[in-house]
ZAFIMAR-878175 format. One line per 8 residues: number of its first residue (from 1); their letters; for each residue x, z, y of C-alpha. Coordinates in pm, 1 decimal. Layout:
# ZAFIMAR-878175
NUM) A) X/Z/Y; ... $
***
This chain:
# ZAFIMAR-878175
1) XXXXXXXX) -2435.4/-1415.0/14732.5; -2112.9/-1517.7/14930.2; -1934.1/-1210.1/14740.1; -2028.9/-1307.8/14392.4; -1954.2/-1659.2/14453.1; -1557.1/-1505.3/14578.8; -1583.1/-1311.6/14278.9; -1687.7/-1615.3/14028.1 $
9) XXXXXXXX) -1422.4/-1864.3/14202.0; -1171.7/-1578.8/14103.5; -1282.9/-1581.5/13751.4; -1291.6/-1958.5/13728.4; -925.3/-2022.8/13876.1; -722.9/-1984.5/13564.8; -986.7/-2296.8/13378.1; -958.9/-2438.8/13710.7 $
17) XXXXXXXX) -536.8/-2471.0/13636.3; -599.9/-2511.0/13269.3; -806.9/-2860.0/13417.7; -521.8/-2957.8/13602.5; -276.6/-2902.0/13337.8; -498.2/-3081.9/13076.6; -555.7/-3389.1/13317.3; -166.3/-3414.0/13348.6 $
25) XXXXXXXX) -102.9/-3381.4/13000.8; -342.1/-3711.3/12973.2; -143.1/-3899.9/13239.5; 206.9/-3797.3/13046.7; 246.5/-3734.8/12649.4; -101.3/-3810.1/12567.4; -52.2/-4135.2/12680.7; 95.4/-4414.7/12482.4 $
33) XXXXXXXX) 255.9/-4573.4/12733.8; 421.1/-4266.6/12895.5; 610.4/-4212.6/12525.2; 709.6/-4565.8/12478.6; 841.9/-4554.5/12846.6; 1028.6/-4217.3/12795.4; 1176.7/-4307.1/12459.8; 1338.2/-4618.1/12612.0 $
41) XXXXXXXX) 1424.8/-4439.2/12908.5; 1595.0/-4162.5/12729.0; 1726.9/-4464.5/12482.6; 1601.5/-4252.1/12182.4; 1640.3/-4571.2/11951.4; 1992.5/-4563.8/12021.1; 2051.5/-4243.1/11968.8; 1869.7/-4155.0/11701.4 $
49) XXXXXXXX) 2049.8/-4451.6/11492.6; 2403.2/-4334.7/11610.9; 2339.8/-3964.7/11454.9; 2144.7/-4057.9/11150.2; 2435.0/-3954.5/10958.5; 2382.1/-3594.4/11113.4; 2003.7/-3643.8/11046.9; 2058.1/-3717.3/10715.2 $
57) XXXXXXXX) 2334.0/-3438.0/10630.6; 2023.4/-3185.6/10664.4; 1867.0/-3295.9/10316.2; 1970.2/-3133.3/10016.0; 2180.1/-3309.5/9773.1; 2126.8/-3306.4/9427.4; 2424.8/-3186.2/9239.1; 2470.8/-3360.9/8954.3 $
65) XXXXXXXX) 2414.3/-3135.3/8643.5; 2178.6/-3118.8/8372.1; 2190.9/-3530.0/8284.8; 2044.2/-3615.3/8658.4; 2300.6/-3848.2/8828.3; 2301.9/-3835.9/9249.3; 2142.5/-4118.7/9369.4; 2338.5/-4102.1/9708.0 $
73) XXXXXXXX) 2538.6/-3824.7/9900.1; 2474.1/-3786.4/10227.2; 2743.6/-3919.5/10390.3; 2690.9/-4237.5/10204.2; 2270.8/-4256.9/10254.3; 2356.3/-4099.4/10667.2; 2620.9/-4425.4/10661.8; 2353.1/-4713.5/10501.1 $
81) XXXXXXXX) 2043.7/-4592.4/10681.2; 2250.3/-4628.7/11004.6; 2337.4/-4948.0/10930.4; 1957.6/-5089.5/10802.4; 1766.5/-4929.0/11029.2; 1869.6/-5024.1/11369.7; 1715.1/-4959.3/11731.3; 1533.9/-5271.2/11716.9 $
89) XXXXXXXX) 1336.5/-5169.5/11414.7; 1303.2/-4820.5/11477.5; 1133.5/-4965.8/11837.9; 924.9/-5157.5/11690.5; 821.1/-4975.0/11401.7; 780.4/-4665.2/11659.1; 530.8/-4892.4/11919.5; 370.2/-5041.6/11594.5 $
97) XXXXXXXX) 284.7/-4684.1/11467.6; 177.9/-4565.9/11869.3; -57.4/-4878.0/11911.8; -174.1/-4816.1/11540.2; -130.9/-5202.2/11500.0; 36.1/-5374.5/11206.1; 388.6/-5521.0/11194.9; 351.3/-5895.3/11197.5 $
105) XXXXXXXX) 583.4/-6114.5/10914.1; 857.2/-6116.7/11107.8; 885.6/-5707.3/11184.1; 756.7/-5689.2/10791.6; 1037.7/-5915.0/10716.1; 1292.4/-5695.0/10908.4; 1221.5/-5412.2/10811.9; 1206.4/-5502.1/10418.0 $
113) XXXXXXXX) 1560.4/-5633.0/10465.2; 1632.7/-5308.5/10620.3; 1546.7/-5136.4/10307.1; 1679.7/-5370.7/10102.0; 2055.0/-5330.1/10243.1; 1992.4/-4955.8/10052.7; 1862.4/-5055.5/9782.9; 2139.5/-5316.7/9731.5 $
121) XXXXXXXX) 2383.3/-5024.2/9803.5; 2283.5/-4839.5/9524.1; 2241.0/-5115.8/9284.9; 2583.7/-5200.9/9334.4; 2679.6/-4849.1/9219.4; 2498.5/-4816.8/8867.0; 2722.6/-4882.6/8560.3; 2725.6/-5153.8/8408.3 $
129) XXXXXXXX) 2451.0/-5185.9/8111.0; 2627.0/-5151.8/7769.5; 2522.3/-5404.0/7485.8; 2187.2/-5417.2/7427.7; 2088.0/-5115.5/7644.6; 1720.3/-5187.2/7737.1; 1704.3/-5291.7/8100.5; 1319.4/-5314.1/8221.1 $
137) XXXXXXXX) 1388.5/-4974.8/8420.5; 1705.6/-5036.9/8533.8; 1890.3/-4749.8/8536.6; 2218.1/-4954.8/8479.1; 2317.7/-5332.6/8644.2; 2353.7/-5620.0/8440.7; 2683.5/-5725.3/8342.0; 2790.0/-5988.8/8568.2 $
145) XXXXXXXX) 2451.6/-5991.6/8777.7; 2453.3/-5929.4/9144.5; 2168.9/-5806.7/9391.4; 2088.3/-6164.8/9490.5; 2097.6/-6300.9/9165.7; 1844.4/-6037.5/9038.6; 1631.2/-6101.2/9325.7; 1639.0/-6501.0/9235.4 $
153) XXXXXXXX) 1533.1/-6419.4/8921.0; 1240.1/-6291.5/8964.5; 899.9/-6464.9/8909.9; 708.8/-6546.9/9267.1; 482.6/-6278.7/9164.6; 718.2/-6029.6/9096.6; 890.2/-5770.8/9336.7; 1116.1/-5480.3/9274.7 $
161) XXXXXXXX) 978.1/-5119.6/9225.7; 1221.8/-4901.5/9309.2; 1171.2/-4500.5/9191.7; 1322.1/-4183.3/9253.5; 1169.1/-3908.4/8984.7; 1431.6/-3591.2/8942.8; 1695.8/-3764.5/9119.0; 1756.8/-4100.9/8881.0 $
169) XXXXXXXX) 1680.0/-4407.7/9050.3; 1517.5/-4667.9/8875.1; 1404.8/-5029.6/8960.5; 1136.9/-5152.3/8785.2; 998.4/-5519.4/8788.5; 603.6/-5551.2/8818.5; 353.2/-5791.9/9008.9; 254.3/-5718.9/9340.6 $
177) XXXXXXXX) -96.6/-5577.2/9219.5; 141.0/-5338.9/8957.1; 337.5/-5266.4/9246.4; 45.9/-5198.8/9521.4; -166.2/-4985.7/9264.2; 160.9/-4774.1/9193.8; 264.6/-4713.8/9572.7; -141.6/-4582.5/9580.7 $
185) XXXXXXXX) -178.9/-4227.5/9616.9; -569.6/-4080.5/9525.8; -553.0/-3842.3/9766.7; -420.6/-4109.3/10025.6; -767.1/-4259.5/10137.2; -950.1/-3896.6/10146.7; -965.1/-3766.2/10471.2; -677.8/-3514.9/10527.1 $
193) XXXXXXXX) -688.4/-3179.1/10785.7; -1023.0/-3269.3/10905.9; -1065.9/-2920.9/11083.4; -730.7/-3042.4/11285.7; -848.2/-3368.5/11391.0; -1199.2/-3207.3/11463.5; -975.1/-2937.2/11686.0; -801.1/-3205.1/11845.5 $
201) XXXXXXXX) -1043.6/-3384.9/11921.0; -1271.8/-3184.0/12082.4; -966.5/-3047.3/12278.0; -948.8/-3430.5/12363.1; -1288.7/-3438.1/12507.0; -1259.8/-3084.4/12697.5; -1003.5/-3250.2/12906.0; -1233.3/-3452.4/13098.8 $
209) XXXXXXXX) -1569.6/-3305.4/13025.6; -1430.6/-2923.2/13174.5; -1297.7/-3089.9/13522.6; -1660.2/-3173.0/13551.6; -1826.3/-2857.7/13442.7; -1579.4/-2674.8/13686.3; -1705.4/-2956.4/13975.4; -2082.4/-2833.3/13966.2 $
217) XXXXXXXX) -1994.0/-2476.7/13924.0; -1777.0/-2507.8/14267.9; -2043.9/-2708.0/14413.6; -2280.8/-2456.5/14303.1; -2103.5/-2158.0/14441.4; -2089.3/-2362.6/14761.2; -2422.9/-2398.3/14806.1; -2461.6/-2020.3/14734.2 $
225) XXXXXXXX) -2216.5/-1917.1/14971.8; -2315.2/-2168.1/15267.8; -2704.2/-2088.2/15230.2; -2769.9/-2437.9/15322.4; -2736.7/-2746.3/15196.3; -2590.5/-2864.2/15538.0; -2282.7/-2592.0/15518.5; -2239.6/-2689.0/15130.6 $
233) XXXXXXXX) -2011.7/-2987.0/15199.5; -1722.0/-2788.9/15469.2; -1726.4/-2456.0/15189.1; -1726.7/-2683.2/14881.2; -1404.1/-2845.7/15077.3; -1252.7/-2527.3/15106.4; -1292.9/-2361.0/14793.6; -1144.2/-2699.1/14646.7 $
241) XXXXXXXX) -866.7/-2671.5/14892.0; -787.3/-2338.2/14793.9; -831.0/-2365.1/14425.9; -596.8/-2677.2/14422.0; -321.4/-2501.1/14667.2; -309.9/-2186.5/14480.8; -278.1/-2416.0/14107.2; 45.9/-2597.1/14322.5 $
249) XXXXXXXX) 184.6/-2301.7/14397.8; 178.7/-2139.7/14060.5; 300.3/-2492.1/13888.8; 581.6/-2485.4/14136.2; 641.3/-2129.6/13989.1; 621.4/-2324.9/13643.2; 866.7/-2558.8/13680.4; 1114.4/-2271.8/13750.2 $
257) XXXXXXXX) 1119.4/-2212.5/13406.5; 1095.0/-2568.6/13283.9; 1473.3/-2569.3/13145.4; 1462.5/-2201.2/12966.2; 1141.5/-2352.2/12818.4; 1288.8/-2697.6/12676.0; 1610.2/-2485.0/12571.8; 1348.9/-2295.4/12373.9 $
265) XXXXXXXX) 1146.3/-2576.8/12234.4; 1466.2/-2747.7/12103.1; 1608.5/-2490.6/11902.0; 1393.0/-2618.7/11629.0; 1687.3/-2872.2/11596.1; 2007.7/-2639.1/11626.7; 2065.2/-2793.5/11305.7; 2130.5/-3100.9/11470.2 $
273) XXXXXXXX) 2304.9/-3022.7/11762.9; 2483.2/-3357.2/11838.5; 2105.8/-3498.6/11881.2; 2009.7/-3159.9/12047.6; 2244.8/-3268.7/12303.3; 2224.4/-3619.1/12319.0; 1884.7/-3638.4/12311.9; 1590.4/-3361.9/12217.5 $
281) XXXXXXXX) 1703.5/-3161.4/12475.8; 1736.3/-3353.2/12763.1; 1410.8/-3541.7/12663.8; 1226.0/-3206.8/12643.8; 1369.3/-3146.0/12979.2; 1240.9/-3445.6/13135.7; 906.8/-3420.2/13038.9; 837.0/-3127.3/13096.3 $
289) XXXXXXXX) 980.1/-3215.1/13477.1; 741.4/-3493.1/13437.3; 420.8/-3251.9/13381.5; 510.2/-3064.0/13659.5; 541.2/-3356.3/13885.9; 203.7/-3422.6/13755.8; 4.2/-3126.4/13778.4; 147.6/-3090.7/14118.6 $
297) XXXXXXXX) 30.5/-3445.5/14234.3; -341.6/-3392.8/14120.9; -367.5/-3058.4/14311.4; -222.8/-3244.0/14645.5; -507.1/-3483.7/14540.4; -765.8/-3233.2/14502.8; -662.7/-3087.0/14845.7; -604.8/-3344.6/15051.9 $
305) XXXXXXXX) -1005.5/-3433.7/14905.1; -1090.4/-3046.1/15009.7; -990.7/-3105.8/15363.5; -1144.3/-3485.3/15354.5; -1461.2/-3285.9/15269.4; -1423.3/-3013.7/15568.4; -1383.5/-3284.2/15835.8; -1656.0/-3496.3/15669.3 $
313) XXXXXXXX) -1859.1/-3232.8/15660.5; -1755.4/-3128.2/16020.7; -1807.1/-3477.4/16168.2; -2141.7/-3508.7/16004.8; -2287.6/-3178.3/16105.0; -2140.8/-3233.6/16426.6; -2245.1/-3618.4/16545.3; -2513.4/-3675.6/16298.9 $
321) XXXXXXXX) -2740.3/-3363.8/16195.5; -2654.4/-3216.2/16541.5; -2801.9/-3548.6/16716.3; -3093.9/-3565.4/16492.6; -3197.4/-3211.3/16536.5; -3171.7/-3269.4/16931.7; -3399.5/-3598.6/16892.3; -3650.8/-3389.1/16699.8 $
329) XXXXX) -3700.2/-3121.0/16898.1; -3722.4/-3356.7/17229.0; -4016.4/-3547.1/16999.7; -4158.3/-3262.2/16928.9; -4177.4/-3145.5/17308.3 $
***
């Protein structure tokens, strides 16, 4: 028995790491907190809004040709977008969308003005309408009417419906029901990749229900090894202590290659390499360093509790069992 159970702890080490890992992937990037924390820490928002004109230069640009006019170029849409979407609203549109909560009036309100500086942008470069050219899509500007005046214009349960089929832009007036039903996809409200949030969610669960499968089995091959229930306590100790010092040492091993790794995880953005270098990479870097600071603080947990349980086990055998076993046998005689 104490050979198969050396043979089964063998077996079981690599789920006994993949534990660890998975518990310190729920204290770092699985948790809410920890991304809101790293993204101000790494000032993402900042960032992000300073090279949206590199973010934007990725998108194709339609050429114009074939009676399609270019709604922006990309210098021009990189140059508005960095201007209306700023780090406060990507913040709080970022925490809104982590906590899954809804922007209150005021974000609303923000970030509809936000949108509204590009709208107004482009509005302001239609041609002008020529004599009585129709106007209800408006793919040209009023004579003599500005952004604001349009806006004022409009009935209190109007709002502006702004298009973009094959590359013209169009604003159409409707009522907010017009405008609601026509920003509804059918395909929106039916559930979408269910086999990936079924994956992820059991994946979800595994992380705390294997620690706990891998807790019995250990205790189990304890008992089997110690032949006693008395023994169980100092041998589950050790094969926890051993376990968790052996999944240190190979995450200190890890982290060696924490840097190659993040270099390789970032290339997806070599496209972008201004925000590759100002901020994917070193963010990649940086939580990865995180993980590993993780993973290696639950196995010094897990074996500091190892030896807790070989002295507890030591003390009791030693002061309590020992004593009771003396006072039974003196009974007895």
């Amino acid at each position: 028995m104490k050979a198969l159970s050396i043979i089964v702890l063998i077996i079981i080490f690599p789920l006994f790491f993949l534990a660890i890992f998975g518990l310190s992937l729920k204290f770092t990037v699985q948790n809410k907190n920890f991304i809101k924390k790293e993204l101000k820490s790494q000032e993402a928002y900042n960032k992000i809004n300073r090279n949206l004109p590199e973010i934007v230069s990725l998108f194709p640009e339609n050429k114009e040709g074939g009676g399609v006019a270019q709604v922006f170029t990309n210098v021009a849409l990189g140059n508005i977008l960095k201007e209306a979407l700023t780090p406060q609203i990507l913040e709080e549109n970022t925490e809104l969308l982590l906590d899954g909560k809804q922007a209150s009036e005021n974000q609303q309100k923000r970030f509809s003005d936000s949108i509204m500086k590009i709208v107004e942008a482009k509005y302001n470069t239609l041609p002008v309408c020529s004599p009585n050219q129709d106007t209800s899509e408006m793919t040209c500007r009023p004579a003599g009417v500005s952004f604001e005046q349009l806006q004022s214009q409009l009935p209190a349960d109007s709002v502006l419906h702004i298009t973009n089929a094959d590359g013209e832009f169009k604003i159409t007036q409707m009522t907010d029901k017009e405008a609601s039903d026509a920003s509804q996809d059918p395909q929106a409200s039916q559930p979408q990749n269910n086999s990936s949030l079924s994956l992820l969610s059991m994946i979800g669960k595994l992380t705390y229900i294997l620690p706990v499968i891998l807790f019995f089995i250990i205790l189990f091959l304890a008992r089997g090894f110690a032949g006693n229930w008395r023994g169980m306590g100092k041998i589950f100790g050790i094969f926890l202590a051993v376990l968790s010092t052996l999944s240190l040492l190979v995450s200190l091993l890890l982290s060696l290659f924490n840097k190659n790794l993040a270099s390789l995880i970032a290339g997806f953005a070599n496209g972008l390499p201004k925000l590759k270098n100002d901020l994917i990479l070193p963010m990649v870097q940086d939580i990865f360093s995180k993980i590993s600071s993780m993973e290696m603080k639950i196995s010094v947990a897990l074996i500091v509790f190892g030896i807790i349980m070989i002295v507890g086990s030591w003390v009791l055998n030693k002061f309590v069992f020992k004593k009771r076993d003396v006072t039974k046998i003196e009974t007895e005689k």
